[in-house]
C-alpha positions as CSV (number, residue, x, y, z in Angstrom):
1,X,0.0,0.0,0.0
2,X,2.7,2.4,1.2
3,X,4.1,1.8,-2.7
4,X,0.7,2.6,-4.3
5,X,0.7,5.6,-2.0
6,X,3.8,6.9,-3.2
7,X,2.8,6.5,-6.4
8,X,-0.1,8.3,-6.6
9,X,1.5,11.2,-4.5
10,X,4.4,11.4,-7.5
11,X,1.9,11.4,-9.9
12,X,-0.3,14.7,-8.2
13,X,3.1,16.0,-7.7
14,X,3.3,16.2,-11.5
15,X,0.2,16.7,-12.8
16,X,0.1,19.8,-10.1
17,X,3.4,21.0,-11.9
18,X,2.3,20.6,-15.2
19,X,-0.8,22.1,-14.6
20,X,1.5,25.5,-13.0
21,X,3.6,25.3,-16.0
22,X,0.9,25.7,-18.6
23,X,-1.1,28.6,-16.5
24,X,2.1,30.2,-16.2
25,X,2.5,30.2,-19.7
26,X,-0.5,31.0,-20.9
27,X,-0.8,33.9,-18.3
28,X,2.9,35.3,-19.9
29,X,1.3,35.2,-23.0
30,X,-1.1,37.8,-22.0
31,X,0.4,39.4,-19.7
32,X,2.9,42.8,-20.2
33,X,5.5,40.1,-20.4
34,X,3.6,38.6,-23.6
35,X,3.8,42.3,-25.1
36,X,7.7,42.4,-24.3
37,X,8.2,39.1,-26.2
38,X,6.1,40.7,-28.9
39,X,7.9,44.0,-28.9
40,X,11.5,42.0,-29.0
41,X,10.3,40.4,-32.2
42,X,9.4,43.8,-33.6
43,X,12.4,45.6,-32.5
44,X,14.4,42.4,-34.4
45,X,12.4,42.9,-37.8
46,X,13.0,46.6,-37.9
47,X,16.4,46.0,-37.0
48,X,16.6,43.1,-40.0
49,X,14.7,45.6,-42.0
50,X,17.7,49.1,-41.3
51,X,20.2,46.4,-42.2
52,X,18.6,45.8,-45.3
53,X,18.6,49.2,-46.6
54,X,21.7,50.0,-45.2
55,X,22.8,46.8,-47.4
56,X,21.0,48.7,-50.6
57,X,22.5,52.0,-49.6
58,X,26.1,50.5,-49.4
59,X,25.9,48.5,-53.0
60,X,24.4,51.5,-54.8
61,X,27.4,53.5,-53.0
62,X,29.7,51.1,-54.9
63,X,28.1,52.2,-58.1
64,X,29.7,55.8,-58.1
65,X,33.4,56.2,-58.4
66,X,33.2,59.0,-56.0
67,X,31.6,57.5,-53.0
68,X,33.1,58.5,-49.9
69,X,33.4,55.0,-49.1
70,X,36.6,53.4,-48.3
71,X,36.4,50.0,-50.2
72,X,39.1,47.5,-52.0
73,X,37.9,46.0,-54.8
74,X,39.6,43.0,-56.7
75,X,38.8,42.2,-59.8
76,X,39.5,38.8,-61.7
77,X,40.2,38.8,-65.8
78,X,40.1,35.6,-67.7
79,X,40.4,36.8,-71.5
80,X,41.2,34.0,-73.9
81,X,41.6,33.8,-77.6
82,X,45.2,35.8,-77.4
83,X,48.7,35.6,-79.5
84,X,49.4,34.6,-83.2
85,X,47.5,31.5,-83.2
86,X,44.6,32.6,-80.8
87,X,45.4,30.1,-78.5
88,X,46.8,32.1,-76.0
89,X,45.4,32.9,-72.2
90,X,45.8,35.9,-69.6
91,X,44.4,36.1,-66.2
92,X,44.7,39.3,-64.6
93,X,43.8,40.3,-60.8
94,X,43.6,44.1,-60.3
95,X,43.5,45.3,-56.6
96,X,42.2,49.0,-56.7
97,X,41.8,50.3,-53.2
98,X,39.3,53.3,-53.1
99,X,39.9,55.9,-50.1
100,X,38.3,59.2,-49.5
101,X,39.9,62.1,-47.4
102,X,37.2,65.2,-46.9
103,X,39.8,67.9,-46.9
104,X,37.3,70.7,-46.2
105,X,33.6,71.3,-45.3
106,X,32.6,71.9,-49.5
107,X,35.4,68.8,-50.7
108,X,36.5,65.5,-50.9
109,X,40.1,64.2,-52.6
110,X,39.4,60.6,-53.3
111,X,42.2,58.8,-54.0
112,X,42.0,55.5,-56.4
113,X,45.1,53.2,-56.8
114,X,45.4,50.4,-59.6
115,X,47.8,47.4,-58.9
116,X,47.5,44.9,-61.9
117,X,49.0,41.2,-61.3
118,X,49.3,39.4,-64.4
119,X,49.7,35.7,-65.5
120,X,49.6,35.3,-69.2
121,X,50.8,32.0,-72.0
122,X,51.4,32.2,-75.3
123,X,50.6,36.0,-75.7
124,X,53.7,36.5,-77.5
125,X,55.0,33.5,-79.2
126,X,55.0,30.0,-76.9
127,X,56.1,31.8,-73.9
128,X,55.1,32.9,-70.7
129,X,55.3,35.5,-68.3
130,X,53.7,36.2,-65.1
131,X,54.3,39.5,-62.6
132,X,53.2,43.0,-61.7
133,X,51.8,44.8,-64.6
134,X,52.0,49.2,-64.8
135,X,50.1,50.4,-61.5
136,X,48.3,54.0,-61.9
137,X,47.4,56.6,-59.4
138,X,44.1,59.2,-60.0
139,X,43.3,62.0,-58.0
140,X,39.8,63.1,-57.6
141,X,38.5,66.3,-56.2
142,X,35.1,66.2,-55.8
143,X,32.2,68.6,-53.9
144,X,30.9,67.1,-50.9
145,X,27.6,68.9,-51.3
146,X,25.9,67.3,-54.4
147,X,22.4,66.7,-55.7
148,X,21.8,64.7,-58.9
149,X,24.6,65.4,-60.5
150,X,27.9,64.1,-59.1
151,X,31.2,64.9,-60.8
152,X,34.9,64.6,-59.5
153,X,38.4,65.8,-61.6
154,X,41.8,65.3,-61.2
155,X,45.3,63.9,-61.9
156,X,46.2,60.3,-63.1
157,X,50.1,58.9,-62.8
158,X,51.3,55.8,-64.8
159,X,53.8,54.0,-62.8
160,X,56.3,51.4,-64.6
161,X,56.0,49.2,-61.8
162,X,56.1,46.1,-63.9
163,X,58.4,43.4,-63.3
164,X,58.6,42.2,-67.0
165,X,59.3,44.1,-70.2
166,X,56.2,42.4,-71.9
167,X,54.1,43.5,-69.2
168,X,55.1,47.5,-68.8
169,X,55.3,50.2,-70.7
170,X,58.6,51.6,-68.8
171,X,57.3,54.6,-69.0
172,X,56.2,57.1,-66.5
173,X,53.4,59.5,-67.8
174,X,50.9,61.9,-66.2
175,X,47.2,63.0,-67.2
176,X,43.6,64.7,-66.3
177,X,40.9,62.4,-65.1
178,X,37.3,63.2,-64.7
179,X,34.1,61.4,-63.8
180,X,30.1,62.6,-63.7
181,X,26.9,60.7,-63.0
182,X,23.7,61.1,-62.8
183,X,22.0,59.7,-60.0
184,X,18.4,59.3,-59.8
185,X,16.3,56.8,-57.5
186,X,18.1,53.7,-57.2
187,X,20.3,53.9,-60.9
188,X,23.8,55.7,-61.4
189,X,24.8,56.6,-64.7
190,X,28.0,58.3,-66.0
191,X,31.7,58.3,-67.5
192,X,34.9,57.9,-65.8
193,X,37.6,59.1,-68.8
194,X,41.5,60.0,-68.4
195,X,44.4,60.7,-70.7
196,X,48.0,59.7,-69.9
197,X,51.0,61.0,-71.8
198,X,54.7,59.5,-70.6
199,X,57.2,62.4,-69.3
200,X,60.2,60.1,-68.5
201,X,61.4,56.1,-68.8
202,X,62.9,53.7,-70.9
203,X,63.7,55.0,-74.4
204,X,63.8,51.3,-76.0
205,X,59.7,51.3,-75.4
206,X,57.3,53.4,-77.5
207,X,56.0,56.8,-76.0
208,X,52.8,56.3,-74.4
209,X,49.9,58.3,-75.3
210,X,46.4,56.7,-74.5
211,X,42.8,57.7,-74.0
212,X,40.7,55.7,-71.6
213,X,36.6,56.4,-71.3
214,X,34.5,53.9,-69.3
215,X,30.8,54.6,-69.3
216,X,28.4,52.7,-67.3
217,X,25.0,52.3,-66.2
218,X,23.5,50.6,-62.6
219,X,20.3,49.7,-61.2
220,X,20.4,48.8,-57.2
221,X,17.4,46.9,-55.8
222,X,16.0,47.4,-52.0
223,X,17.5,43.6,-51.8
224,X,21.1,44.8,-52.3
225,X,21.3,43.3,-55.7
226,X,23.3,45.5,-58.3
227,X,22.8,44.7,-61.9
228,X,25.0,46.9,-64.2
229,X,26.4,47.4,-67.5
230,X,29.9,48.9,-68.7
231,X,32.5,49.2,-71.2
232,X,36.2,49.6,-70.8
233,X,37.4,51.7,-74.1
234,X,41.0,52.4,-74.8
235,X,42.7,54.5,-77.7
236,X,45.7,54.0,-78.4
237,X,47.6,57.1,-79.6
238,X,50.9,56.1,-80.6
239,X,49.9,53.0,-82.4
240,X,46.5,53.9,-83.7
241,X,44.3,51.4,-82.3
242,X,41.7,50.6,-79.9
243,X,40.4,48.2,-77.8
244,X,36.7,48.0,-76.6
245,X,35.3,45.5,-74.3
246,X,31.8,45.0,-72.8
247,X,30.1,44.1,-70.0
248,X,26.4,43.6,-71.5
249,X,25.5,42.3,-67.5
250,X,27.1,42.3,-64.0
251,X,25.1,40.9,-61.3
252,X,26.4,41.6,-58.3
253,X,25.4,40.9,-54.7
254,X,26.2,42.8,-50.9
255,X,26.8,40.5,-48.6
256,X,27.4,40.9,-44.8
257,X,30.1,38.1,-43.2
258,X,30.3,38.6,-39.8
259,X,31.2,42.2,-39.5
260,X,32.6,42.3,-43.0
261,X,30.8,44.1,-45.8
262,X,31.4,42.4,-49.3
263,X,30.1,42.5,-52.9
264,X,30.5,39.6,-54.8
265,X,29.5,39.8,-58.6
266,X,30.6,38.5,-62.1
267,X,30.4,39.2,-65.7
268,X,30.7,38.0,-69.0
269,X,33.8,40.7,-70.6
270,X,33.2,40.1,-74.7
271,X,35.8,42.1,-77.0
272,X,34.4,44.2,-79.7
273,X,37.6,46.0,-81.1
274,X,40.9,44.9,-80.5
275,X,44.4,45.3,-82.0
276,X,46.2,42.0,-83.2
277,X,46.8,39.5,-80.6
278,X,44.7,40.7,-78.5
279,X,41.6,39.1,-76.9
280,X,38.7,38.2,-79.2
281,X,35.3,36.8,-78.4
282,X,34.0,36.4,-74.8
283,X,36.2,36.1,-71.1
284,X,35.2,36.0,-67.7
285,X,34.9,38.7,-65.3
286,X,34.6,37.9,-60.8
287,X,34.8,40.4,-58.5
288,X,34.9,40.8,-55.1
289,X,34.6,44.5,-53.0
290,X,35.4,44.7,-49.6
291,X,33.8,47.6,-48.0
292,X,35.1,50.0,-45.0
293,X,33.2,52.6,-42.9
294,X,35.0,55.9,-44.0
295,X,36.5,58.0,-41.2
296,X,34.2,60.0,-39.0
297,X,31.6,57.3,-40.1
């Protein structure tokens, strides 16, 4: 009996506690502590929701060249169809570090660096060479206080910091650079043109002379997608020839790792002009941004 007993007083022990348990929750359910929960899951979706247009604002930021955003892209060339026989191949991976200094209450001086590594076969003959390529330095100077029409002018340096003769022109050289856009809702659209003329280097390489206009056109959506289109045109002064290639559609995408800000995108790059053993047809194009807070930010 004393068994039964004990049994029966567990059991009302725990249908007493289970009984507690589910009043409890039912009464913190309606209760001020209910609303709390509630207001928690609000506080998260708004907070889910600033982070998504923060996300939007950032990768339309990456859109103008005059952003004062600190970011470092690098960019990843795979252009094939190259040398005598066409069957030649160059990868190139371009780090271009973006930072802006505000320098007074009405401007900014942006300051964009170009540092070209370069792997390429059977370019020139059945050979190949892989190094640093000719780094440039351009100058911006651009007013902080801007509406829909965003502009920026400056200085652009060619440095012969290539570490093979068929990848530099040995040639130092200096030149104005410019950009505008129009901006309007959530698309950027403008050009970003320079000319560089060499002032000093090696006299067994040809004197450099070369126009280089890059228009382009982006649409940002509230989801932080960036879907773009470009062209990267270069004349050729000296030798008489250009070289056009396209970007008909970059899809790119911000993306949040732990703290780190990202954009990761890619492209088809298809030639349309070119001189003689240079790329033809279509390459590949992956890029990936990483993104800073600027100071003061």
């Amino acid at each position: 009996m004393n068994g039964i007993s004990t049994a029966i007083t567990k059991t009302l022990y725990f249908v007493m506690a289970a009984a507690l348990f589910l009043t409890s929750s039912m009464i913190t359910a309606q209760v001020p502590g209910g609303s709390a929960q509630r207001a928690d899951t609000t506080v998260l979706q708004l907070q889910v929701a600033t982070e998504t247009n923060d996300s939007a604002e950032i990768a339309q930021k990456l859109t103008n060249p005059l952003a004062a955003m600190i970011s470092v892209p690098l960019q990843n060339w795979y252009d094939f169809n190259l040398g005598p026989h066409k069957d030649g191949f160059r990868y190139t991976m371009e780090a271009q570090p973006v930072y802006p200094m505000q320098i007074s209450k009405d401007w900014n001086l942006l300051s964009r660096t170009t540092i070209p590594v370069v792997y390429q076969q059977d370019v020139t003959g059945q050979t190949t060479q892989a190094g640093l390529s000719d780094s440039t330095e351009a100058l911006f100077l651009s007013p902080v206080h801007t509406k829909s029409i965003v502009w920026g002018a400056g200085p652009v340096f060619l440095i012969p910091t290539g570490t093979n003769g068929l990848l530099s022109t040995r040639k130092f050289g200096i030149g104005p650079t410019a950009v505008v856009l129009k901006h309007k809702g959530r698309t950027n659209a403008g050009l970003l043109a320079s000319q560089v003329w060499s002032v000093a280097g090696s006299a067994s390489h040809p004197y450099v002379s070369q126009t280089y206009a890059q228009p382009f056109f982006a649409y940002t959506t509230t989801k932080a997608w960036t879907f773009a289109a470009t062209s990267y045109d270069t004349y050729n002064w000296t030798a008489g020839r250009w070289t056009a290639i396209v970007n008909p559609l970059r899809v790119s995408k911000l993306l949040k790792l732990g703290p780190q800000r990202l954009s990761v995108g890619g492209a088809l790059r298809c030639t349309v002009t070119s001189p003689q053993y240079q790329p033809k047809g279509c390459g590949l194009e992956f890029t990936v941004t990483l993104v800073y807070p600027a100071k003061g930010e």
